[in-house]
CHARMM-style PDB file with segment names, atoms N, HN, CA, C and O in Angstrom:
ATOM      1  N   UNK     1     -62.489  62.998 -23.556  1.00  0.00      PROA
ATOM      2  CA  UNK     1     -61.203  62.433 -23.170  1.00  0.00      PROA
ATOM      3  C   UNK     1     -60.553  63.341 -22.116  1.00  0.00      PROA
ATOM      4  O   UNK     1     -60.489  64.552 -22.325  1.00  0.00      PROA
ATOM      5  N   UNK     2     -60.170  62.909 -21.227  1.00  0.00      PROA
ATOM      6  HN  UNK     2     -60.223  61.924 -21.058  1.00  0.00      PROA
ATOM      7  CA  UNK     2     -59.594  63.637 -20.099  1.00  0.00      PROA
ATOM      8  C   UNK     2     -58.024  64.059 -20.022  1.00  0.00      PROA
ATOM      9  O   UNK     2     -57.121  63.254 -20.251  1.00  0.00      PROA
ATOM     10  N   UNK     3     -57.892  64.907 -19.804  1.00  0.00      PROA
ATOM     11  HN  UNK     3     -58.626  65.561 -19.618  1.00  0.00      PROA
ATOM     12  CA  UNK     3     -55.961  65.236 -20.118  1.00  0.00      PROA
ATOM     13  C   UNK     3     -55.201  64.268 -19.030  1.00  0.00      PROA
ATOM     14  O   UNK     3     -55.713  63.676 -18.080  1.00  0.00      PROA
ATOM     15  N   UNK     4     -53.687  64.282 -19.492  1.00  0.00      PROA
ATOM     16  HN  UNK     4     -53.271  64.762 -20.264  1.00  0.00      PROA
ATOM     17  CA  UNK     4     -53.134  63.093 -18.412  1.00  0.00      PROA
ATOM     18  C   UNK     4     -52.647  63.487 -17.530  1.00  0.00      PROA
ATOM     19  O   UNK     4     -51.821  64.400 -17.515  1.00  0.00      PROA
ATOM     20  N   UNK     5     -53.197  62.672 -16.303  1.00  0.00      PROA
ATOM     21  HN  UNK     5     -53.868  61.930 -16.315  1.00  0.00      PROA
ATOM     22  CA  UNK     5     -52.895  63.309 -14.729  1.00  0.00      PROA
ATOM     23  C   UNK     5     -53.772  63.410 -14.535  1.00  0.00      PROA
ATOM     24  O   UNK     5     -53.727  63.200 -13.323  1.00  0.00      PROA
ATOM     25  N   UNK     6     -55.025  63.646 -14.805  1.00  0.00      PROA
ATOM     26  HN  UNK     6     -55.062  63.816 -15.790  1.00  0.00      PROA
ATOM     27  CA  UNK     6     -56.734  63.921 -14.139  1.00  0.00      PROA
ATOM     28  C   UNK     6     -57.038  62.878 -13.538  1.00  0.00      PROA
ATOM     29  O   UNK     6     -57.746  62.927 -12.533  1.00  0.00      PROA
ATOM     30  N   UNK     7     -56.567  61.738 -14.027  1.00  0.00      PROA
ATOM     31  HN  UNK     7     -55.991  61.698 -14.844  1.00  0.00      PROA
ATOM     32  CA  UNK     7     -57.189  59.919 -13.475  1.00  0.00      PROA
ATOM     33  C   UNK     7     -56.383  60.014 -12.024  1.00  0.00      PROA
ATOM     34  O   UNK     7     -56.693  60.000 -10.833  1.00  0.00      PROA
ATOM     35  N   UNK     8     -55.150  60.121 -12.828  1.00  0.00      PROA
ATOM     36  HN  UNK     8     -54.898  60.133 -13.795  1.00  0.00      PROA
ATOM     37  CA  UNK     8     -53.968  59.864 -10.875  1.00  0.00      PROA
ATOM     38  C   UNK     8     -54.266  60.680 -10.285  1.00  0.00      PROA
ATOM     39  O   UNK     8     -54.740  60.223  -9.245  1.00  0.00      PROA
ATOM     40  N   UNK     9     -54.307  62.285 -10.290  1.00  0.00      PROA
ATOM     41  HN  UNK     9     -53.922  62.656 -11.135  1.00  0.00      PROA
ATOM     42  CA  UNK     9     -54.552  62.991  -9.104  1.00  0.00      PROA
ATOM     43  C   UNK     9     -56.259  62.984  -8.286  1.00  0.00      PROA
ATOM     44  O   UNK     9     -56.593  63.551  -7.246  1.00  0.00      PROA
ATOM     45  N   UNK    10     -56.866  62.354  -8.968  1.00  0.00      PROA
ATOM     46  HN  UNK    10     -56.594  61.893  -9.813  1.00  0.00      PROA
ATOM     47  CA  UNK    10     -58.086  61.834  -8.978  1.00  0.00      PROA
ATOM     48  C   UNK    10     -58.390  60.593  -7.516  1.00  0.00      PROA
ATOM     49  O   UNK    10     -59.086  60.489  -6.506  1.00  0.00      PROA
ATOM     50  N   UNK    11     -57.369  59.877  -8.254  1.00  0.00      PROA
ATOM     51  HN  UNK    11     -56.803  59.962  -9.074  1.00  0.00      PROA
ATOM     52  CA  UNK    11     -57.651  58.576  -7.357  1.00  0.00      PROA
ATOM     53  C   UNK    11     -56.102  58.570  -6.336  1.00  0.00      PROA
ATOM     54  O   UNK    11     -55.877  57.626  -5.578  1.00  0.00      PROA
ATOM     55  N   UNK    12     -55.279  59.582  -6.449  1.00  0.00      PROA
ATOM     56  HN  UNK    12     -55.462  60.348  -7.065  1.00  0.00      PROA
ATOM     57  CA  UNK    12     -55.050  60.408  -5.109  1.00  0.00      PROA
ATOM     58  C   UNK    12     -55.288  61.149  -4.056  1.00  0.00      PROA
ATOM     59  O   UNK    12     -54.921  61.091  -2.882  1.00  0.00      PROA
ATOM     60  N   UNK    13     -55.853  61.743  -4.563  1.00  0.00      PROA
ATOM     61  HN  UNK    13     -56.151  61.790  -5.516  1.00  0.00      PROA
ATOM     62  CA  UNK    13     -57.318  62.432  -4.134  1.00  0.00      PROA
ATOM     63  C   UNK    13     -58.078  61.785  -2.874  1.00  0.00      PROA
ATOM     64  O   UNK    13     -58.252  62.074  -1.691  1.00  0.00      PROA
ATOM     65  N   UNK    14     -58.491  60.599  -3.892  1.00  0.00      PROA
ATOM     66  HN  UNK    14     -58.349  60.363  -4.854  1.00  0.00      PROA
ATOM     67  CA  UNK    14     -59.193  59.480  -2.854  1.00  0.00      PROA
ATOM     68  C   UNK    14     -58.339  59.225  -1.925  1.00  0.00      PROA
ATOM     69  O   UNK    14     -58.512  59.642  -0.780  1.00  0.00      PROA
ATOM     70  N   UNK    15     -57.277  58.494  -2.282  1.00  0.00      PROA
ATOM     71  HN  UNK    15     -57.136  58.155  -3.212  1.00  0.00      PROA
ATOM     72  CA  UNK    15     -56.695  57.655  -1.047  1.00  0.00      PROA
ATOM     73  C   UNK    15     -56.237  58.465   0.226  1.00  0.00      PROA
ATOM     74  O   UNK    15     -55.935  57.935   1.295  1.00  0.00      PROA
ATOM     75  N   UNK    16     -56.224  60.031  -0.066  1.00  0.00      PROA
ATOM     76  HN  UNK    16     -56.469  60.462  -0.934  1.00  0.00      PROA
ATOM     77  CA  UNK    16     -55.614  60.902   0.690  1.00  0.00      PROA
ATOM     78  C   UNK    16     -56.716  61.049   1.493  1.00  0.00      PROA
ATOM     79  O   UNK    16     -56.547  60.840   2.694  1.00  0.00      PROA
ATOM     80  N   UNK    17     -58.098  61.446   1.001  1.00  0.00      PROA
ATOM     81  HN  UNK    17     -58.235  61.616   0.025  1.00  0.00      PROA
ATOM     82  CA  UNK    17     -59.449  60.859   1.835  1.00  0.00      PROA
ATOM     83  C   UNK    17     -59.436  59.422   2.304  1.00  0.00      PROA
ATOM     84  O   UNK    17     -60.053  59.398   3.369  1.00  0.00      PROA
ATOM     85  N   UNK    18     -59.132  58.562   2.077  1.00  0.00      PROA
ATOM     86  HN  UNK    18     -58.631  58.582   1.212  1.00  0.00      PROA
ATOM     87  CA  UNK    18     -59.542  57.671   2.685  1.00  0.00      PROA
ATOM     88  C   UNK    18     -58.372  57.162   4.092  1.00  0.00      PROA
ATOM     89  O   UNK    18     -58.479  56.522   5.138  1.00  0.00      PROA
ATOM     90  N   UNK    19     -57.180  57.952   3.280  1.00  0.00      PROA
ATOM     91  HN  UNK    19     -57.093  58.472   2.429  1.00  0.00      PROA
ATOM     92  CA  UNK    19     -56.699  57.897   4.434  1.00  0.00      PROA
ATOM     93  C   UNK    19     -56.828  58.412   5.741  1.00  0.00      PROA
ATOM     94  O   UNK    19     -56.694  57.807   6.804  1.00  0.00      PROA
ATOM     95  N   UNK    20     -57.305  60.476   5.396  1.00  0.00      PROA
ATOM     96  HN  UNK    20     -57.414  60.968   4.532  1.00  0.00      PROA
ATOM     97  CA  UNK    20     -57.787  60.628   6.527  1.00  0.00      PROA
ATOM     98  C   UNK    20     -58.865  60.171   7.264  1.00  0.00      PROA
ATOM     99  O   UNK    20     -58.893  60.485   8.454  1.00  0.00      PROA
ATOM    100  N   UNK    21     -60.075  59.257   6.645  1.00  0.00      PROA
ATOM    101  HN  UNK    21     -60.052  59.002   5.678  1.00  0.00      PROA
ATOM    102  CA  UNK    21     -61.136  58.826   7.275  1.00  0.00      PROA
ATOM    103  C   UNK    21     -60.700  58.116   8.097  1.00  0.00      PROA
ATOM    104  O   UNK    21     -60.764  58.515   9.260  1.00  0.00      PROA
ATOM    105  N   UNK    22     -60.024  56.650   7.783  1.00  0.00      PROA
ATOM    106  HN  UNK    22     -59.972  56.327   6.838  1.00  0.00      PROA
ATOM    107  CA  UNK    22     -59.203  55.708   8.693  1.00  0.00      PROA
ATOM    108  C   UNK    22     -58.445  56.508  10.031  1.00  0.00      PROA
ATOM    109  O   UNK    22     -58.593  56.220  11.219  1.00  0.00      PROA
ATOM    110  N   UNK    23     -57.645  57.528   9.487  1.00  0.00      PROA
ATOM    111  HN  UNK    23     -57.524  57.762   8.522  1.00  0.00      PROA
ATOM    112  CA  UNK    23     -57.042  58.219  11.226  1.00  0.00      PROA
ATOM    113  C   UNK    23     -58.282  58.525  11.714  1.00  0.00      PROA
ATOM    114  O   UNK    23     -58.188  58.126  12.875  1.00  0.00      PROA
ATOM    115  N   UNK    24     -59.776  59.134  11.541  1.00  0.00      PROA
ATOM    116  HN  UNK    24     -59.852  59.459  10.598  1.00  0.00      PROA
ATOM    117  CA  UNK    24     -60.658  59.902  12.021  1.00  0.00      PROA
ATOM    118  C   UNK    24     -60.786  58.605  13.026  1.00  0.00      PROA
ATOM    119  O   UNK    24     -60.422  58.624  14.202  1.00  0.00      PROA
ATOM    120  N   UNK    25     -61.362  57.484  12.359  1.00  0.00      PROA
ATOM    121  HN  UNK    25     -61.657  57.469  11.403  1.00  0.00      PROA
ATOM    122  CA  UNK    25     -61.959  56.336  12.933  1.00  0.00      PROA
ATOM    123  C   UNK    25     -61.357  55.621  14.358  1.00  0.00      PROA
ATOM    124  O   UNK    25     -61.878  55.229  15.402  1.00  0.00      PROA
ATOM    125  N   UNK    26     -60.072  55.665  13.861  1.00  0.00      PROA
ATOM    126  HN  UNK    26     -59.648  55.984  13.013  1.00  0.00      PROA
ATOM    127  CA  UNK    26     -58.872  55.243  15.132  1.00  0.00      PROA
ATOM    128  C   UNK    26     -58.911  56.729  16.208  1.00  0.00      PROA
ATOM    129  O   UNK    26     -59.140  56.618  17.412  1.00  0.00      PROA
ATOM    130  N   UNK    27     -58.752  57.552  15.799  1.00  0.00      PROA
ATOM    131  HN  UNK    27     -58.566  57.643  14.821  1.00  0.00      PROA
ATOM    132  CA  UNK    27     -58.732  58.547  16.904  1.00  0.00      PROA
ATOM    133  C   UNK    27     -60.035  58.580  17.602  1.00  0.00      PROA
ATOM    134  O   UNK    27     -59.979  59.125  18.705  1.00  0.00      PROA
ATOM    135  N   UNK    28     -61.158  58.150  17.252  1.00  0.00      PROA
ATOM    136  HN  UNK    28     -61.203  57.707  16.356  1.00  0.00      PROA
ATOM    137  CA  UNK    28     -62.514  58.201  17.670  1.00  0.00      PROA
ATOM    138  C   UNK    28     -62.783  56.939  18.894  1.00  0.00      PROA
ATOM    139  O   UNK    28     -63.360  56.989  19.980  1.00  0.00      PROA
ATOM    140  N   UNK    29     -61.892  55.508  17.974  1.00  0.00      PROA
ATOM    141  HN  UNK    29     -61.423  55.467  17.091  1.00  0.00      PROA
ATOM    142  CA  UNK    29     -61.958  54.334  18.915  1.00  0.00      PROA
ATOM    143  C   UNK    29     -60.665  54.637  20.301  1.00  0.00      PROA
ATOM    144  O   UNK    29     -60.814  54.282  21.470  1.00  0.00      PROA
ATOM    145  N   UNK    30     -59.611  55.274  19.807  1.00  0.00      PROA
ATOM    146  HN  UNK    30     -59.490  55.563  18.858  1.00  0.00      PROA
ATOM    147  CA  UNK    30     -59.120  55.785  20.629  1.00  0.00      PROA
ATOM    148  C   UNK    30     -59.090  56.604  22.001  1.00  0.00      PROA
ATOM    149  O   UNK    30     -58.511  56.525  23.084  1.00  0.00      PROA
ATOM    150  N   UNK    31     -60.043  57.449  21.361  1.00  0.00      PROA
ATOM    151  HN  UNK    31     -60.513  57.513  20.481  1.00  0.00      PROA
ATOM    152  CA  UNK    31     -60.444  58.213  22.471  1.00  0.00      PROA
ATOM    153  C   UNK    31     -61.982  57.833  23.558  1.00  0.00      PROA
ATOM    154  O   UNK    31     -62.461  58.369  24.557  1.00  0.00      PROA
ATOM    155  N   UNK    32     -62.395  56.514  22.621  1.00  0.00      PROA
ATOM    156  HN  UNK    32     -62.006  56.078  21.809  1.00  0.00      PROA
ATOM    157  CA  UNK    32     -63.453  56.126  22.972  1.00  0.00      PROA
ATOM    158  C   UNK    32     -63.207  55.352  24.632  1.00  0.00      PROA
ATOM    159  O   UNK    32     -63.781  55.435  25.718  1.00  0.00      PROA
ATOM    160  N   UNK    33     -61.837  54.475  24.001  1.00  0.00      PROA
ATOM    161  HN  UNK    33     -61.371  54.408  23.119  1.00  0.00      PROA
ATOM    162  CA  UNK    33     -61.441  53.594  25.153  1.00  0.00      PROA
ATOM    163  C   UNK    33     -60.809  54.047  25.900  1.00  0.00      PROA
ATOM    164  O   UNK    33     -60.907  53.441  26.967  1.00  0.00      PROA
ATOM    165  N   UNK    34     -60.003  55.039  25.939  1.00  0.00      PROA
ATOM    166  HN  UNK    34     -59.924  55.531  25.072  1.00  0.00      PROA
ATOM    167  CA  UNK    34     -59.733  55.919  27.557  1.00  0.00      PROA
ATOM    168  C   UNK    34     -59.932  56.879  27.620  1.00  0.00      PROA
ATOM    169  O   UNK    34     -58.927  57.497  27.970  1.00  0.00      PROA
ATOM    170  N   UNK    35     -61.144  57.761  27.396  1.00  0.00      PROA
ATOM    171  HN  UNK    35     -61.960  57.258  27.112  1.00  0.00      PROA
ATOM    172  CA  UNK    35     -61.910  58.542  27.863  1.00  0.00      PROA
ATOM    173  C   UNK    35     -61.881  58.336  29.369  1.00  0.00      PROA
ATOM    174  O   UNK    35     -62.110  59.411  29.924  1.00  0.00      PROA
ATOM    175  N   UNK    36     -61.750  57.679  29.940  1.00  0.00      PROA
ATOM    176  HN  UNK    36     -61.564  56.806  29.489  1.00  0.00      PROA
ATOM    177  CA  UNK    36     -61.828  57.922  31.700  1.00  0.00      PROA
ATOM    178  C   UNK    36     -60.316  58.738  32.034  1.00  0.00      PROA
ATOM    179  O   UNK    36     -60.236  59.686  32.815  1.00  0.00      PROA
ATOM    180  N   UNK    37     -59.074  58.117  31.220  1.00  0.00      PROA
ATOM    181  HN  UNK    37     -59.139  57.346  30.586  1.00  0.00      PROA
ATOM    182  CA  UNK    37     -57.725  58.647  31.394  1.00  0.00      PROA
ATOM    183  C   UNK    37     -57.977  59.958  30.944  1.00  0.00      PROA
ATOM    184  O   UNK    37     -57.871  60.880  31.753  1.00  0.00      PROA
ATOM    185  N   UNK    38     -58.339  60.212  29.606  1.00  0.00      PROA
ATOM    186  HN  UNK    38     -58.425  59.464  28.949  1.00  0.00      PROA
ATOM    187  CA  UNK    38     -58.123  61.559  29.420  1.00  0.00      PROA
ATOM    188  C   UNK    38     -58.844  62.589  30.351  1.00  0.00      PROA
ATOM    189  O   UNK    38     -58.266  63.644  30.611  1.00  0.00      PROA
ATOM    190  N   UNK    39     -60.294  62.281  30.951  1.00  0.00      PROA
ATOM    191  HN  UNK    39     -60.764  61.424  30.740  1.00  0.00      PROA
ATOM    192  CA  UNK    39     -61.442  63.227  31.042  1.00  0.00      PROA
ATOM    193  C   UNK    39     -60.539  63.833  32.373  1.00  0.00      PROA
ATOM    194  O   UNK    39     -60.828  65.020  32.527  1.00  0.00      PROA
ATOM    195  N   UNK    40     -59.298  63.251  33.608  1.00  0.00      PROA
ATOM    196  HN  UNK    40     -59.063  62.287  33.483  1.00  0.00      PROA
ATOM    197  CA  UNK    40     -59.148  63.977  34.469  1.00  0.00      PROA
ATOM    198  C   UNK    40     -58.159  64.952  34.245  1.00  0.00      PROA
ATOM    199  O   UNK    40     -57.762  65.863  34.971  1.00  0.00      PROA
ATOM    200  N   UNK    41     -57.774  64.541  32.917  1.00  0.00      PROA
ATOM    201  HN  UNK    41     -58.097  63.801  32.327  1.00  0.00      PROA
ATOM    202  CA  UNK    41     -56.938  66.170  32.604  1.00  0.00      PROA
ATOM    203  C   UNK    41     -57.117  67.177  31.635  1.00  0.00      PROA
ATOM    204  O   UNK    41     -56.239  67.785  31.022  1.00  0.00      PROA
ATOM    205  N   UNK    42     -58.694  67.328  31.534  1.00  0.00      PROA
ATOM    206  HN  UNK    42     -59.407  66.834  32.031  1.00  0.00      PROA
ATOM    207  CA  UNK    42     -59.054  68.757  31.235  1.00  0.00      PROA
ATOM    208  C   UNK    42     -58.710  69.587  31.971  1.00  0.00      PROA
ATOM    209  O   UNK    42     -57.799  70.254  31.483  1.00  0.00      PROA
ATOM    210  N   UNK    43     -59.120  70.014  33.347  1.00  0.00      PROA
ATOM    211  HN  UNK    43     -59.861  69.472  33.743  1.00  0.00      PROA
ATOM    212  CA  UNK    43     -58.923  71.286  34.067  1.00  0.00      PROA
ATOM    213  C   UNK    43     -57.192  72.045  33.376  1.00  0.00      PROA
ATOM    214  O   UNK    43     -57.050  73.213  33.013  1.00  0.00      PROA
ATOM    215  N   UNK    44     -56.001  70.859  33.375  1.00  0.00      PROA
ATOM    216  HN  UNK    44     -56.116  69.910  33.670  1.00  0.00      PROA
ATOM    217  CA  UNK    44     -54.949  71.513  33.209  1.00  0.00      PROA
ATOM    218  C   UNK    44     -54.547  71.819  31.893  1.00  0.00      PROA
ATOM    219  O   UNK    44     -53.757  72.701  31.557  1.00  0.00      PROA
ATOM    220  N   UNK    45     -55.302  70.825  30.996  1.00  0.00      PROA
ATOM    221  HN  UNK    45     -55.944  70.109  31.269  1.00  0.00      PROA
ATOM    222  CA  UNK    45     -55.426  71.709  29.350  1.00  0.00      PROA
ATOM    223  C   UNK    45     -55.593  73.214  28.920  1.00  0.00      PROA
ATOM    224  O   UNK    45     -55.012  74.094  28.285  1.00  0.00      PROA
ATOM    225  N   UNK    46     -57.002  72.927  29.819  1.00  0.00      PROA
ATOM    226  HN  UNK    46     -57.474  72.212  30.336  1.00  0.00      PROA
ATOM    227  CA  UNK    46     -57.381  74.578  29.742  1.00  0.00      PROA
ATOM    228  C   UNK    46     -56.530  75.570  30.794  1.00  0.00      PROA
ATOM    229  O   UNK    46     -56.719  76.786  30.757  1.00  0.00      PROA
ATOM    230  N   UNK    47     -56.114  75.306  31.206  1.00  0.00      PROA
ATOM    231  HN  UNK    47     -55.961  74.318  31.236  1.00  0.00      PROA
ATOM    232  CA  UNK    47     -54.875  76.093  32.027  1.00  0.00      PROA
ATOM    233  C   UNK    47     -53.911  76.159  31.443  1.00  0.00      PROA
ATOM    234  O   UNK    47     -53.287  77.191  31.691  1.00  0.00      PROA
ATOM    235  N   UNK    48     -53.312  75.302  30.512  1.00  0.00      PROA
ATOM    236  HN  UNK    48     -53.818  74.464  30.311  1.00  0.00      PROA
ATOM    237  CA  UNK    48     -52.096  75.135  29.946  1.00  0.00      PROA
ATOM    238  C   UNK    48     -52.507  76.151  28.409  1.00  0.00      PROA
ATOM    239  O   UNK    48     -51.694  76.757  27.711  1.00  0.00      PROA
ATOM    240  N   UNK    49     -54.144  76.061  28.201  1.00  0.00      PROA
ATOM    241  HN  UNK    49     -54.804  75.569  28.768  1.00  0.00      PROA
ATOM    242  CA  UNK    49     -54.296  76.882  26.816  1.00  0.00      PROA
ATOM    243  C   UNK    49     -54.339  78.573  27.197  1.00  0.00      PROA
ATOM    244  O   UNK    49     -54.804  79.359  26.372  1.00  0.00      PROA
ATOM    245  N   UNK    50     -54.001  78.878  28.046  1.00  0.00      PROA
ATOM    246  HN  UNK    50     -53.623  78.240  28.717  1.00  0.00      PROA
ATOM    247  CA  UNK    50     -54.153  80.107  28.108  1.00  0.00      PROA
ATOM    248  C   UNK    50     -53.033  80.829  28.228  1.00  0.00      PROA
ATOM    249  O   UNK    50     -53.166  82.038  28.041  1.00  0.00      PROA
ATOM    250  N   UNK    51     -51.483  80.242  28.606  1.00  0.00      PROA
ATOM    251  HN  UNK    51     -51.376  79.259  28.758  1.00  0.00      PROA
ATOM    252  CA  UNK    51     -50.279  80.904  27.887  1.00  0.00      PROA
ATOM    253  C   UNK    51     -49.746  80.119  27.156  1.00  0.00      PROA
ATOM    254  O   UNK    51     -48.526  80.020  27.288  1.00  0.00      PROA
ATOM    255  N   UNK    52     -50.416  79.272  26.122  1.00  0.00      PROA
ATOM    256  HN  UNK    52     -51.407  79.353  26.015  1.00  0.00      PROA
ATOM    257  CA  UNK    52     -50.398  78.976  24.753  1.00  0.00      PROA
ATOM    258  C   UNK    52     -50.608  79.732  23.910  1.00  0.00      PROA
ATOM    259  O   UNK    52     -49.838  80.022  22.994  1.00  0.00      PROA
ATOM    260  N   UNK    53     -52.187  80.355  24.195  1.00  0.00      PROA
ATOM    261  HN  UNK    53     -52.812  80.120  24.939  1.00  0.00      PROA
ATOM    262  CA  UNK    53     -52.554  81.417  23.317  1.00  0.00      PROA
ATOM    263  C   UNK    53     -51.949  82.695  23.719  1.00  0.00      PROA
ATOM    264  O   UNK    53     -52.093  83.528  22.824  1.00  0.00      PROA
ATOM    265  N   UNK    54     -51.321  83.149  24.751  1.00  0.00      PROA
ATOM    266  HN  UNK    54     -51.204  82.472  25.478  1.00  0.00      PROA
ATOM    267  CA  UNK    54     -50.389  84.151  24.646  1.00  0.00      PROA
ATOM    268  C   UNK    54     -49.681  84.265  23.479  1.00  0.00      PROA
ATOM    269  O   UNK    54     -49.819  85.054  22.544  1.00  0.00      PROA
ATOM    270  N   UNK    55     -48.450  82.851  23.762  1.00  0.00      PROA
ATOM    271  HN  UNK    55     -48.338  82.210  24.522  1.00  0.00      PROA
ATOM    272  CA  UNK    55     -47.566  82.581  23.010  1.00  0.00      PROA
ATOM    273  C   UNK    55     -47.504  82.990  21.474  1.00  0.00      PROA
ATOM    274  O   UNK    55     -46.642  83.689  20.940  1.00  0.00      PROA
ATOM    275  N   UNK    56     -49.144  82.109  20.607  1.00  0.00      PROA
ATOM    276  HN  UNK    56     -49.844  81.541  21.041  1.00  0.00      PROA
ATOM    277  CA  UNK    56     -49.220  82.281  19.712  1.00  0.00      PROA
ATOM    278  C   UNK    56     -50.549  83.191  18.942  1.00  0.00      PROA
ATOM    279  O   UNK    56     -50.686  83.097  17.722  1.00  0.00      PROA
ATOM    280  N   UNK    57     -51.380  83.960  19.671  1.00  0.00      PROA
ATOM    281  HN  UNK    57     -51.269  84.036  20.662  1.00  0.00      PROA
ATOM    282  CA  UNK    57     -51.694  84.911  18.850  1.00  0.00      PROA
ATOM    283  C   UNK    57     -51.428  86.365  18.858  1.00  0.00      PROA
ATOM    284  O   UNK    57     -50.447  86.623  19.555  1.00  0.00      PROA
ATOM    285  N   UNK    58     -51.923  87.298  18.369  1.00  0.00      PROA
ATOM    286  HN  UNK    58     -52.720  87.089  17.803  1.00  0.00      PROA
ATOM    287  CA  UNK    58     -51.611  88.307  17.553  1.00  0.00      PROA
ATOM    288  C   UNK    58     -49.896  89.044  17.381  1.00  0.00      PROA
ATOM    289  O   UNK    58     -49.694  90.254  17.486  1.00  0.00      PROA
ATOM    290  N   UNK    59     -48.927  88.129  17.134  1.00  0.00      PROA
ATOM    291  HN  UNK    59     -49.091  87.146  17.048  1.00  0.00      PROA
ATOM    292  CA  UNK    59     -47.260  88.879  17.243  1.00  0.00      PROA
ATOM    293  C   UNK    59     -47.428  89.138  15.622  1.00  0.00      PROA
ATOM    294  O   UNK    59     -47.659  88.337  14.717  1.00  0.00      PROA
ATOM    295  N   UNK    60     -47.197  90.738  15.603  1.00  0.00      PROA
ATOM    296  HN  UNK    60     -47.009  91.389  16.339  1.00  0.00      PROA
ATOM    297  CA  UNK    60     -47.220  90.993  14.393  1.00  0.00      PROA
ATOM    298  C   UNK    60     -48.408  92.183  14.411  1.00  0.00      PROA
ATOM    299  O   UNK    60     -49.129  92.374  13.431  1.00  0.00      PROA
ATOM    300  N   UNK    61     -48.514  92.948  15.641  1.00  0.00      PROA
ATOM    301  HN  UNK    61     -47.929  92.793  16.436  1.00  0.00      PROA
ATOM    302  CA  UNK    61     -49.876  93.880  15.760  1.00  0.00      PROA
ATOM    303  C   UNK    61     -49.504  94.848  16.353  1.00  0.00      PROA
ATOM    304  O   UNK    61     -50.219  95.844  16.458  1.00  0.00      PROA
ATOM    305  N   UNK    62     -47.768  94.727  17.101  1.00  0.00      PROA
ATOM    306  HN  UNK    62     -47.187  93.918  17.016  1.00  0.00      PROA
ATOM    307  CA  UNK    62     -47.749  95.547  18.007  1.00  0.00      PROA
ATOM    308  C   UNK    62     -47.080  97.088  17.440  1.00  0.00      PROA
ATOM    309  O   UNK    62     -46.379  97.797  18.161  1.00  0.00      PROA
ATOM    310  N   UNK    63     -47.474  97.452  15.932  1.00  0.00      PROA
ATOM    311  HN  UNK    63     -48.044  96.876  15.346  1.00  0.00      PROA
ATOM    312  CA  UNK    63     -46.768  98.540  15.207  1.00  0.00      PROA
ATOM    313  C   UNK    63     -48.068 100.061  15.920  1.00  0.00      PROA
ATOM    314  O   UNK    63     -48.899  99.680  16.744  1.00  0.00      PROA
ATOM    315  N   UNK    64     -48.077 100.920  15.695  1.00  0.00      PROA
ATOM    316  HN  UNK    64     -47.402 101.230  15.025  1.00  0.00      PROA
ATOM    317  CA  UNK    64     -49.155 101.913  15.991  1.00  0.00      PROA
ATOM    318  C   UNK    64     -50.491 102.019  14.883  1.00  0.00      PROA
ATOM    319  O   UNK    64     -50.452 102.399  13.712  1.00  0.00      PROA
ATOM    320  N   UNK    65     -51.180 101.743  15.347  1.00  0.00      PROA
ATOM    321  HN  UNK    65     -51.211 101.434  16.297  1.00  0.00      PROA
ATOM    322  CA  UNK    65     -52.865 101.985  14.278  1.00  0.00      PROA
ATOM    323  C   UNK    65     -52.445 103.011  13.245  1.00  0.00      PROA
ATOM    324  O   UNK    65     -52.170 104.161  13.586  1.00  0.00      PROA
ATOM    325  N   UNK    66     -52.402 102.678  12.209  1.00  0.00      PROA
ATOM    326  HN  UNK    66     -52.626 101.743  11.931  1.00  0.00      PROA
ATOM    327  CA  UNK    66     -53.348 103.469  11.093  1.00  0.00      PROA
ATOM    328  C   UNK    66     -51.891 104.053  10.076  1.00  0.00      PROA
ATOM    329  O   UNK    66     -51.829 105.029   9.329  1.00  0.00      PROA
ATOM    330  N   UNK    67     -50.448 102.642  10.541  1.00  0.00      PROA
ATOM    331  HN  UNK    67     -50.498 101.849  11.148  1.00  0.00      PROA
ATOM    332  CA  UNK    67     -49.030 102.658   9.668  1.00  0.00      PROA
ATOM    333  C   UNK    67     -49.453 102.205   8.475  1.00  0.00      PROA
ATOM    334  O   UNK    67     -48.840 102.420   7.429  1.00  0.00      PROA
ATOM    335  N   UNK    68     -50.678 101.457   8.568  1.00  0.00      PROA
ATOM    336  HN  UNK    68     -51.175 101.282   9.417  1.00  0.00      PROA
ATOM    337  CA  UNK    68     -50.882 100.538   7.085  1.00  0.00      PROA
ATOM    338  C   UNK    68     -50.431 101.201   5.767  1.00  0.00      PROA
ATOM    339  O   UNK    68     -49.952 102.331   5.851  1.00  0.00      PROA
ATOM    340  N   UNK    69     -50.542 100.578   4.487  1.00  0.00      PROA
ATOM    341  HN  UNK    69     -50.931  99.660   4.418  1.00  0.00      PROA
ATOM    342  CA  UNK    69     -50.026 100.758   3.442  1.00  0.00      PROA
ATOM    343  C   UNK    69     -51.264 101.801   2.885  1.00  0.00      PROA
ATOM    344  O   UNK    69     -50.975 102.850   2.308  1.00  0.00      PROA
ATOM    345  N   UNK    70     -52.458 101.446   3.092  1.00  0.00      PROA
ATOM    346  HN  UNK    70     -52.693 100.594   3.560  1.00  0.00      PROA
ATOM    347  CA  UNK    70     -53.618 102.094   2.787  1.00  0.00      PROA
ATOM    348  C   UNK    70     -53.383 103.539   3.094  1.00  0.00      PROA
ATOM    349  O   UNK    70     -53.768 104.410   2.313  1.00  0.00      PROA
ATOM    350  N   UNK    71     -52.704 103.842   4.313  1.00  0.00      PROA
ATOM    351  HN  UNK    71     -52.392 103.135   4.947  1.00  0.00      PROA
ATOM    352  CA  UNK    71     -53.236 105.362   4.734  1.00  0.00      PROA
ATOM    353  C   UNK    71     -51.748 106.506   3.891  1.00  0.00      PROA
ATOM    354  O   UNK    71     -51.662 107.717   4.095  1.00  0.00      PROA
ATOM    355  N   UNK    72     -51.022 105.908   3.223  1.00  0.00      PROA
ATOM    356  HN  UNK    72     -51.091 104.924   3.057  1.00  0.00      PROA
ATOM    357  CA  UNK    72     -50.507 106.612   2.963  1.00  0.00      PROA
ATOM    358  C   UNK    72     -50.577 107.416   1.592  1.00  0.00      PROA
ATOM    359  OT1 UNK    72     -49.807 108.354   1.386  1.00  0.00      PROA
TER     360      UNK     72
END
């Protein structure tokens, strides 16, 4: 016998999969049919990803090597 809530979060579970399958499918037919629109604006994606990733990686590094909690 299964405790209660195992069935619903179960077949929540599912629908939360099945929901994301359905977006996968549409974003796939999506991108299927204007692929000609999108393909001429790569060059500025990747231009645009490179003070993106400024923006958002490593803030939070700029203390001096070796402050960690470990070395003390």
């Amino acid at each position: 016998m299964q405790p209660s809530g195992v069935g619903a979060w179960r077949s929540g579970r599912r629908l939360v999969g099945a929901a994301i399958m359905l977006a996968l499918i549409g974003v796939f037919f999506l991108l299927r049919e204007h692929w000609e629109h999108l393909a001429g604006y790569w060059p500025y994606l990747l231009l645009l990803a490179c003070p993106v990733m400024h923006l958002f990686h490593g803030h939070g590094h700029h203390g001096p090597r070796g402050s960690g909690p470990s070395d003390r």
